[in-house]
Z-matrix of the N, CA and C atoms (Angstrom, degrees):
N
C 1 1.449
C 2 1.521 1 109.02
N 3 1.530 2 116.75 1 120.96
C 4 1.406 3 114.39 2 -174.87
C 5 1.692 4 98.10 3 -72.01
N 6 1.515 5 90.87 4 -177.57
C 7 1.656 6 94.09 5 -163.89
C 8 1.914 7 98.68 6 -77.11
N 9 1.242 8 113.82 7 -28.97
C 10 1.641 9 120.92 8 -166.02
C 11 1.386 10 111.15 9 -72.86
N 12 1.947 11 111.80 10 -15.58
C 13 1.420 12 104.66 11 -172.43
C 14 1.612 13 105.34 12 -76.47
N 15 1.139 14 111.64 13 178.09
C 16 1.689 15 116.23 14 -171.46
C 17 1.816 16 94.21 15 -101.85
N 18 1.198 17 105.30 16 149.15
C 19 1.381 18 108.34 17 -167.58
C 20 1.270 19 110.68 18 -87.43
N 21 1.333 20 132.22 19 142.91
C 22 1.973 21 142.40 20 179.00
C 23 0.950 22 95.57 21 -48.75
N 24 1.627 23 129.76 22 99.20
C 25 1.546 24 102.03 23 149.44
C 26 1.680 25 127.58 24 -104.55
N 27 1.251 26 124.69 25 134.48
C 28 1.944 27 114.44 26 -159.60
C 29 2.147 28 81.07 27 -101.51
N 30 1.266 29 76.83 28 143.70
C 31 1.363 30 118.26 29 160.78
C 32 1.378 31 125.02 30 -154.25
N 33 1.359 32 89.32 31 175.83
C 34 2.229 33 101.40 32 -172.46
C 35 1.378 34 84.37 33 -85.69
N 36 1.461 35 88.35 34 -175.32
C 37 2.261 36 108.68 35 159.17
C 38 0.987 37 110.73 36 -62.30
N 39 1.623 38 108.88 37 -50.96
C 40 1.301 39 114.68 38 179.59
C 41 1.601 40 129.25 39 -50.87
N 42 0.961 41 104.68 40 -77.89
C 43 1.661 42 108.35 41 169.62
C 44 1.806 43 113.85 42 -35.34
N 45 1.524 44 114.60 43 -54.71
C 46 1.313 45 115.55 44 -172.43
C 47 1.739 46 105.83 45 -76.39
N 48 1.114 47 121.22 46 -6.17
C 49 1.454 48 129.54 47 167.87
C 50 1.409 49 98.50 48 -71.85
N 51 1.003 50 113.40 49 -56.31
C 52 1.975 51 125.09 50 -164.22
C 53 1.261 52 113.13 51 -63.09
N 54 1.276 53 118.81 52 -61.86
C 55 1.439 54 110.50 53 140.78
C 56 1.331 55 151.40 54 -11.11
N 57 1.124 56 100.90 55 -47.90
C 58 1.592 57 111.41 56 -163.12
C 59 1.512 58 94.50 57 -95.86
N 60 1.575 59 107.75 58 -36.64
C 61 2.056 60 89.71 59 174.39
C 62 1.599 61 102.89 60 -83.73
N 63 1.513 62 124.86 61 -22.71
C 64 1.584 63 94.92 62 177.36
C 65 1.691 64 109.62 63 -68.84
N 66 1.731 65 125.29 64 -15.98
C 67 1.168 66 101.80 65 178.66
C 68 1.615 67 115.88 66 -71.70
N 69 1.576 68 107.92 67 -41.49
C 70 1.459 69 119.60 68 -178.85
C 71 0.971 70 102.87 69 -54.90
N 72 1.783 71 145.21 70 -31.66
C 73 1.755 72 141.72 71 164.47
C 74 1.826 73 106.10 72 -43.20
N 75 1.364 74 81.67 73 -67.81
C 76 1.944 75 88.82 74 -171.18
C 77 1.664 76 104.03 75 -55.30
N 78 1.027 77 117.12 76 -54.25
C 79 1.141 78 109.03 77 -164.91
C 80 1.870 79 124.33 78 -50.68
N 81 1.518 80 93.59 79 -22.02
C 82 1.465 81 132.94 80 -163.73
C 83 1.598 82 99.41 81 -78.21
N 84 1.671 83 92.30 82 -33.00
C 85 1.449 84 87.36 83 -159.23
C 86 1.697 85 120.05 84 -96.57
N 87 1.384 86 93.70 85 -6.00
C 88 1.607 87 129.35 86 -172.16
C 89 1.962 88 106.11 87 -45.10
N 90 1.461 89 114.91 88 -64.87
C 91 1.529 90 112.37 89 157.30
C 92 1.637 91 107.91 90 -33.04
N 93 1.449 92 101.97 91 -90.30
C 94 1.714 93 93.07 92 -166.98
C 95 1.386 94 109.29 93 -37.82
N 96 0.857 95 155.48 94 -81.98
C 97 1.616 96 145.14 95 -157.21
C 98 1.421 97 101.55 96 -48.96
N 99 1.241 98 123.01 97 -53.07
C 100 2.025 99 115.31 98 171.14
C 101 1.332 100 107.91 99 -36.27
N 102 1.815 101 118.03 100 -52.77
C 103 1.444 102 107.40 101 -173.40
C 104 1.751 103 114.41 102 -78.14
N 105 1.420 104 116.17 103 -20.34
C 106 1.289 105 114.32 104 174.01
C 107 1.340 106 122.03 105 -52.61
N 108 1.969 107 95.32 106 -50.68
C 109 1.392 108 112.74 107 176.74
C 110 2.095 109 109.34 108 -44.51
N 111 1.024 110 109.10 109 -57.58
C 112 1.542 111 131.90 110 -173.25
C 113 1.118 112 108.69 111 -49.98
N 114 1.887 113 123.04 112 -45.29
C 115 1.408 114 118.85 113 173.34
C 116 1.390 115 119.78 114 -68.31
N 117 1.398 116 97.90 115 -36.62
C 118 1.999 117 90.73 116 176.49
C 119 1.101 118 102.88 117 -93.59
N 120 1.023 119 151.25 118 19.56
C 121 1.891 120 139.68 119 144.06
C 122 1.207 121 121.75 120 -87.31
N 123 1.839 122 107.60 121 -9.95
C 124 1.968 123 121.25 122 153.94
C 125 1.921 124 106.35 123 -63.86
N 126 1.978 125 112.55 124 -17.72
C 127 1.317 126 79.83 125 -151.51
C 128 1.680 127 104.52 126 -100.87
N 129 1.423 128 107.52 127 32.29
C 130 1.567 129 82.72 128 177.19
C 131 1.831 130 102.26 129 139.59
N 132 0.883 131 130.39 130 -166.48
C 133 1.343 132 131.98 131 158.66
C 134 1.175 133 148.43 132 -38.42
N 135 0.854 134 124.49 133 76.89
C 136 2.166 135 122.55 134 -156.47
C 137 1.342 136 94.46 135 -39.27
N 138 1.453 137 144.14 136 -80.88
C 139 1.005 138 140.17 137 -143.42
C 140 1.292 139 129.01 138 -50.47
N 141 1.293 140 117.67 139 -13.67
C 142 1.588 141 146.00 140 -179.10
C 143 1.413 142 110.84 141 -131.65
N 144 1.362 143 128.40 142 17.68
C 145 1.393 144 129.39 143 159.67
C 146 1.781 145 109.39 144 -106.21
N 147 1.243 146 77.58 145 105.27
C 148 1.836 147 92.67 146 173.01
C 149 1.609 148 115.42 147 -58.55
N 150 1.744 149 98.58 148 -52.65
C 151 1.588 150 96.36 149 -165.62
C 152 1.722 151 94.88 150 -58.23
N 153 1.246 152 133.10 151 -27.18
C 154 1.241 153 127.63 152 -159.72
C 155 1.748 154 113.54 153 -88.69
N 156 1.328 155 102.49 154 -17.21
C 157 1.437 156 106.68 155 156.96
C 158 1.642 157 117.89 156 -84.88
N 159 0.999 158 114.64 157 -18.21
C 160 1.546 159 107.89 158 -167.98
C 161 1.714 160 108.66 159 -99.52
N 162 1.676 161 104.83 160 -27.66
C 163 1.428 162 119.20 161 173.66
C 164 2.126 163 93.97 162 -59.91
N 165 1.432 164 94.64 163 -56.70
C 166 2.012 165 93.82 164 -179.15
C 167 1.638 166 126.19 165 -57.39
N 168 1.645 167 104.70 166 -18.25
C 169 1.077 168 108.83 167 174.56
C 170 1.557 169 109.69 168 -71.92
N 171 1.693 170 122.60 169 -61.06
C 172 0.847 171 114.81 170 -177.53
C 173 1.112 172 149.57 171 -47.93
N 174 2.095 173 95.88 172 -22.54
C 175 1.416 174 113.32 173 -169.10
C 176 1.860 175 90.69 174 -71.46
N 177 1.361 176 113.95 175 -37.42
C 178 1.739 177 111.69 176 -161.60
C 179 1.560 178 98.94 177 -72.41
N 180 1.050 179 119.05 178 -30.72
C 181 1.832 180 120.51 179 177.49
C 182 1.206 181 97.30 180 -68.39
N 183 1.867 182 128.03 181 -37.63
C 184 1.882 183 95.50 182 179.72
C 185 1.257 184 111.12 183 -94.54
N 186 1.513 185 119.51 184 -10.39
C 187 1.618 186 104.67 185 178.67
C 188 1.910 187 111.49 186 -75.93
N 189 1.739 188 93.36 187 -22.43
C 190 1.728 189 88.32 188 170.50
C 191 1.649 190 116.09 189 -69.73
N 192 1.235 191 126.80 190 -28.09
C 193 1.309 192 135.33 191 148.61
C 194 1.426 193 127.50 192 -31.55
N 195 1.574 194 111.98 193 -53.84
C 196 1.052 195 104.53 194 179.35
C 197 1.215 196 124.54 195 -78.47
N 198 1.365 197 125.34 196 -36.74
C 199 1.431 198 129.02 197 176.74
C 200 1.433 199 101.85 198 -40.67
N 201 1.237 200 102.13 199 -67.99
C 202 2.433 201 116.08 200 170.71
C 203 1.440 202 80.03 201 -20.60
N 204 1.174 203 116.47 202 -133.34
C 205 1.143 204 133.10 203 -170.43
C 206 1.486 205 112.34 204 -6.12
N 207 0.767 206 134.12 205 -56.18
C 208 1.446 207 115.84 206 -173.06
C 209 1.632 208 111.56 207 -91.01
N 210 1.247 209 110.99 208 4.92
C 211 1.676 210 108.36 209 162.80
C 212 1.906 211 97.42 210 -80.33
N 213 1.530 212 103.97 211 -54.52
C 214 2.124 213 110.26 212 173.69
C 215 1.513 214 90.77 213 -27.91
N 216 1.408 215 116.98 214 -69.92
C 217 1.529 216 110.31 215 -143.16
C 218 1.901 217 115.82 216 -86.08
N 219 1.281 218 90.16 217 21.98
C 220 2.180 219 98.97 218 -158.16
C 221 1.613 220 86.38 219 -82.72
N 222 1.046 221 123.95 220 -32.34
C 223 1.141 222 128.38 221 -167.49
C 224 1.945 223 140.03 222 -162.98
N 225 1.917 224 100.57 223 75.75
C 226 1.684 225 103.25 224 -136.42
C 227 1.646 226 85.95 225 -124.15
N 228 1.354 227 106.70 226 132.28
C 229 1.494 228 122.41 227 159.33
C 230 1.634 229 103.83 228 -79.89
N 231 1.238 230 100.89 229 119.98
C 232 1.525 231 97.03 230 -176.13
C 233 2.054 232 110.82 231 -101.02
N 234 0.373 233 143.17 232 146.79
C 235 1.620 234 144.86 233 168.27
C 236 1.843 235 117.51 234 63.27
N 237 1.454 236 99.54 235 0.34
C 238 1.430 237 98.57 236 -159.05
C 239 1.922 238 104.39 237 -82.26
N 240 1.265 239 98.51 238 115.80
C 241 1.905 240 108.52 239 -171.00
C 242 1.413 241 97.60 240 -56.81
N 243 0.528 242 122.98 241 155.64
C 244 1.909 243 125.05 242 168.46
C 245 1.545 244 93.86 243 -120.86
N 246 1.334 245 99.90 244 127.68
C 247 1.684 246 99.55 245 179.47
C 248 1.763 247 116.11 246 -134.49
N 249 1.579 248 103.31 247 47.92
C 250 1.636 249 106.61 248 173.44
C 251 1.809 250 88.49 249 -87.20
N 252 1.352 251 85.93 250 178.78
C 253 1.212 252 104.15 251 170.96
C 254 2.030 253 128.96 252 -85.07
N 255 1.367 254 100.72 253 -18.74
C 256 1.599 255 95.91 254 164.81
C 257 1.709 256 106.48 255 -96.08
N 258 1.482 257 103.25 256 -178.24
C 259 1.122 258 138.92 257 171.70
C 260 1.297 259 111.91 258 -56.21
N 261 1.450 260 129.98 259 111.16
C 262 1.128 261 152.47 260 160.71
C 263 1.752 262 119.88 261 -130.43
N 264 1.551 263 114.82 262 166.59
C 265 1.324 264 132.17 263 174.00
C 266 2.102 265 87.87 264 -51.74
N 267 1.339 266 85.72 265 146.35
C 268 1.274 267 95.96 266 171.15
C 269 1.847 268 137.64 267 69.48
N 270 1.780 269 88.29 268 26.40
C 271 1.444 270 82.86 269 -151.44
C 272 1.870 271 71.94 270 -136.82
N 273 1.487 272 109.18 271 148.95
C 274 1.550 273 116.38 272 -175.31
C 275 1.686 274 102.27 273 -96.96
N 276 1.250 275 111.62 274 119.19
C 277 1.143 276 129.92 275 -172.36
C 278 1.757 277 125.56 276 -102.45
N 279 1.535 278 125.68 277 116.62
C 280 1.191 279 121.00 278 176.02
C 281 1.256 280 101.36 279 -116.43
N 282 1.558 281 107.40 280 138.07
C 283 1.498 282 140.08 281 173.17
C 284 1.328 283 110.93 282 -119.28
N 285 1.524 284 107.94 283 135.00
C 286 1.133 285 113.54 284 144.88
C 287 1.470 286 131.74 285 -99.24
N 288 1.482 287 125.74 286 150.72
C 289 1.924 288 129.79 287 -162.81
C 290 1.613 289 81.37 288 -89.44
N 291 1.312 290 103.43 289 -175.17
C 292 1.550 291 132.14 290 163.52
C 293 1.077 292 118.66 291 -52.66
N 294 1.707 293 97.84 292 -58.01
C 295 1.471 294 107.13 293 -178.96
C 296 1.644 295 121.50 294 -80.22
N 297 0.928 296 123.25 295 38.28
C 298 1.440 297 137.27 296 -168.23
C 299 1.724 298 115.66 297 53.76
N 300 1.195 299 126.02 298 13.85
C 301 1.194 300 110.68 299 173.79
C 302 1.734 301 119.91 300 -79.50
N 303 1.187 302 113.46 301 162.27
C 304 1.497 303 106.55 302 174.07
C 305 1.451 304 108.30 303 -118.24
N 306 1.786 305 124.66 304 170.75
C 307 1.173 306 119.57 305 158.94
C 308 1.454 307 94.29 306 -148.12
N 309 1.381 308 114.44 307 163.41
C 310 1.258 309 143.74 308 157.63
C 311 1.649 310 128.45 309 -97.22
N 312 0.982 311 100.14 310 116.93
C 313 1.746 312 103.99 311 177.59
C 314 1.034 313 126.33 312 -144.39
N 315 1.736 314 148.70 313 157.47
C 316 0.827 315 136.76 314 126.95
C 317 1.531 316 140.27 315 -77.56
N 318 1.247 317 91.86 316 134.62
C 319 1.710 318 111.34 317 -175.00
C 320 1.754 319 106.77 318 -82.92
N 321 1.606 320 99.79 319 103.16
C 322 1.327 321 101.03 320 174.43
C 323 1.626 322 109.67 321 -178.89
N 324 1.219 323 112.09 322 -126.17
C 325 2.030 324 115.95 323 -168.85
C 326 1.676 325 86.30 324 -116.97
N 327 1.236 326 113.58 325 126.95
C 328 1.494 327 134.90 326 149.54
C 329 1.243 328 120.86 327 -75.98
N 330 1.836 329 109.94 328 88.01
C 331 1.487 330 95.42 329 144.59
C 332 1.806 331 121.41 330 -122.04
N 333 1.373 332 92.01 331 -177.47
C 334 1.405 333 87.05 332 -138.16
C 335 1.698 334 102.90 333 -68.09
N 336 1.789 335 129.34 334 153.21
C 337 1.124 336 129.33 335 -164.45
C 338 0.880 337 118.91 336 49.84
N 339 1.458 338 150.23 337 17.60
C 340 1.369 339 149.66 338 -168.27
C 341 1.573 340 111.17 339 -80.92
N 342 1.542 341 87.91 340 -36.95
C 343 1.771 342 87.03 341 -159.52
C 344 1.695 343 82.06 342 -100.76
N 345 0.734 344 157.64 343 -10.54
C 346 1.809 345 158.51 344 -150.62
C 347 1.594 346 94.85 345 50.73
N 348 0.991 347 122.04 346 -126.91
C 349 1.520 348 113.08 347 -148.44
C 350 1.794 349 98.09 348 -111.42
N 351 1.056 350 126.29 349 53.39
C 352 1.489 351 152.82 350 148.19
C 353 1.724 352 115.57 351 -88.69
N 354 1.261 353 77.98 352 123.21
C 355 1.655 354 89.10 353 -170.57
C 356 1.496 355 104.92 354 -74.25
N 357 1.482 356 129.65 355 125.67
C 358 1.263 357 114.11 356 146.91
C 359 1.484 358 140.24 357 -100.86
N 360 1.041 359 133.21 358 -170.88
C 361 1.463 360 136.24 359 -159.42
C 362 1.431 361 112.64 360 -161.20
N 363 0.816 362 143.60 361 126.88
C 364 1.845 363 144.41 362 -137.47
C 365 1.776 364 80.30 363 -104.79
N 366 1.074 365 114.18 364 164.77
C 367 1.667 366 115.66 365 162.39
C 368 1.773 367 104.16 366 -82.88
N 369 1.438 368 106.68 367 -25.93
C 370 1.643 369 89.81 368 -173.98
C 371 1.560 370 113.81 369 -78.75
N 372 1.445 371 115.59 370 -25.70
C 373 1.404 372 122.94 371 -179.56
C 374 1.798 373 115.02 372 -43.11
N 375 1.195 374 124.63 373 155.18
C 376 1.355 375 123.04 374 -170.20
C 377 1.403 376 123.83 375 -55.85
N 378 1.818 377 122.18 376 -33.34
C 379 0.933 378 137.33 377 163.81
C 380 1.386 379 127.39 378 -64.11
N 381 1.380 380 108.63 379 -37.49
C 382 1.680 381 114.67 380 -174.43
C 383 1.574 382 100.30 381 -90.56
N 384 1.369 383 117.48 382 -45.21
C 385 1.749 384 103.75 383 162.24
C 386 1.507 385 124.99 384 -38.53
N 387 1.096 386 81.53 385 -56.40
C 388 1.799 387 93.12 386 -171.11
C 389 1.956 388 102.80 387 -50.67
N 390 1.334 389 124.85 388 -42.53
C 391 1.308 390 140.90 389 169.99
C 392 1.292 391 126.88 390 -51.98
N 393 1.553 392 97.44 391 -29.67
C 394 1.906 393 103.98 392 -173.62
C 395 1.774 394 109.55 393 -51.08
N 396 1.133 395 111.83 394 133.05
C 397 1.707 396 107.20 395 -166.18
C 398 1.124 397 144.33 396 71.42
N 399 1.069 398 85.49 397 -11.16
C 400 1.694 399 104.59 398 -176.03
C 401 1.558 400 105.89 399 -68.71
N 402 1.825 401 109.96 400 137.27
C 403 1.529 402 102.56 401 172.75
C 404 1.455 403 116.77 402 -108.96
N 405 1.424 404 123.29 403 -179.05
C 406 1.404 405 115.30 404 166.76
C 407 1.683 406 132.00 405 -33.61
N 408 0.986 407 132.42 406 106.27
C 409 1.430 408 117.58 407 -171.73
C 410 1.667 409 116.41 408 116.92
N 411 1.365 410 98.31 409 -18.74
C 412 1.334 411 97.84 410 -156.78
C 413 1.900 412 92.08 411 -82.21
N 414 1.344 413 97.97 412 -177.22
C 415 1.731 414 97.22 413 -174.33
C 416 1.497 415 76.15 414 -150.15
N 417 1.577 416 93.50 415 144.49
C 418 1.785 417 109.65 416 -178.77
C 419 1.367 418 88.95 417 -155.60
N 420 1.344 419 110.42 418 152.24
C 421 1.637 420 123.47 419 173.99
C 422 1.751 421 103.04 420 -124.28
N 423 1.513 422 92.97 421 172.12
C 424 1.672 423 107.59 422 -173.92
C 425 1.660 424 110.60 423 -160.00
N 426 1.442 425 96.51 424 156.19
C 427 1.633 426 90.41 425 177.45
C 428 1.583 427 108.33 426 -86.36
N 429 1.324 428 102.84 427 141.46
C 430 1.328 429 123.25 428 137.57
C 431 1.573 430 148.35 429 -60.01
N 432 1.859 431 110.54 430 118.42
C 433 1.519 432 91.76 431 -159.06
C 434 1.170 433 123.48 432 -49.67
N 435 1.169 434 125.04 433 -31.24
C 436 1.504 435 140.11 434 -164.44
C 437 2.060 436 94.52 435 -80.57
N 438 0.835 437 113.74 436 30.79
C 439 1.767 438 96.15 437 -167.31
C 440 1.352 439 134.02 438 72.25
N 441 1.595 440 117.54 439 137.09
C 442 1.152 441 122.62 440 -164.45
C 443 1.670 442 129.46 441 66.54
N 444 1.264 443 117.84 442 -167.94
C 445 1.562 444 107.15 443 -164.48
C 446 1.516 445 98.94 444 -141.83
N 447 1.666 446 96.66 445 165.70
C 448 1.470 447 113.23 446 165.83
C 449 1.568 448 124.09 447 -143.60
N 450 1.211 449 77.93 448 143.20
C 451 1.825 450 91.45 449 -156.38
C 452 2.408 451 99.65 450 -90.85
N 453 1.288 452 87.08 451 124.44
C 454 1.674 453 102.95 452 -170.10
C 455 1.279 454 110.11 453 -115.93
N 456 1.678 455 129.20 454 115.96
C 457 1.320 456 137.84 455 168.11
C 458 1.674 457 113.73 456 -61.34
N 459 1.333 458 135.87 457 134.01
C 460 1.097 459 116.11 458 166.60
C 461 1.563 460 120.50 459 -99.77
N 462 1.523 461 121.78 460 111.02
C 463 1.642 462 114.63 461 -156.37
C 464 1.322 463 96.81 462 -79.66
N 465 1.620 464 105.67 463 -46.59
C 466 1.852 465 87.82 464 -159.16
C 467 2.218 466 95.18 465 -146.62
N 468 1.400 467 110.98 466 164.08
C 469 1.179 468 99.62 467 -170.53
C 470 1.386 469 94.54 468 -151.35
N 471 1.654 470 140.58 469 127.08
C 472 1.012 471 134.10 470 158.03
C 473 1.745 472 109.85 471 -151.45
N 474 1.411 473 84.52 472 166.85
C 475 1.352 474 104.94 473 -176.89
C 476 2.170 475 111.77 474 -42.21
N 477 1.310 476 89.02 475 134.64
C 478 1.864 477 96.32 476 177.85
C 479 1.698 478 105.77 477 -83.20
N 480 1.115 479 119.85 478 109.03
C 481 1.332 480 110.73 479 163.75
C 482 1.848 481 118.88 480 -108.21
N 483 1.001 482 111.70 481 67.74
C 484 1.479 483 129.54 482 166.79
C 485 1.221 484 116.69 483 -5.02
């Protein structure tokens, strides 16, 4: 994949549904904050107008939003199961820790409520990298933010059907 192509991203309906109205929200919402912006720059001095810093903050927190989102949606396999046998985007993943605990997750794009109370895990994050290919049985380790690593059994791996 050259560096200019837009990257695979897999999602459900769900998630790529959720998406697409929080972008159609922001995008929606883009006027009102222009005119918000406009009323508090009638009231007086920028440098000492709060509402007019906090109205500019917000506007840069949703336009940084939107770019997010519309890099997720530039280029999204939506529903497609992947059904090899290793570790890929889109595929529900059980690990076991060191210490014998297990978890369940899906390996894929987090948005928010999508999955209901299913954990996800990005493929780029340290854990889901470390996983890419990986088959049943296999044991792969990863760093930890805080330093050092942890070593993860993979028990079982199948297709997410949402």
């Amino acid at each position: 994949m050259g560096v200019d192509e837009p990257q695979v991203v897999w999602l459900t309906q769900d998630a790529y549904d959720a998406l697409r109205r929080e972008l159609t929200e922001l995008l929606a919402h883009r006027p009102v904050l222009a005119d918000e912006i406009n009323e508090r720059r009638q009231e007086g001095d920028l440098r000492e107008n709060d509402a007019y810093r906090a109205v500019r903050e917000q506007q840069a927190s949703e336009e940084a939003r939107i770019r997010q989102l519309r890099q997720l949606l530039q280029n999204p396999k939506i529903d497609e199961h992947p059904s090899g046998g290793s570790v890929e985007p889109g595929m529900l993943v059980t690990v076991a820790y060191e210490d014998g605990d297990e978890e369940t997750f899906l390996l894929g794009t987090r948005a928010a409520g999508a999955h209901g109370d299913l954990e996800v895990y990005s493929p780029e994050s340290p854990l889901g990298h470390s996983l890419l290919g990986a088959r049943e049985g296999d044991v792969r380790e990863y760093a930890l933010p805080g330093g050092g690593t942890m070593r993860v059994t993979v028990v079982n791996i199948e297709s997410y059907h949402g």
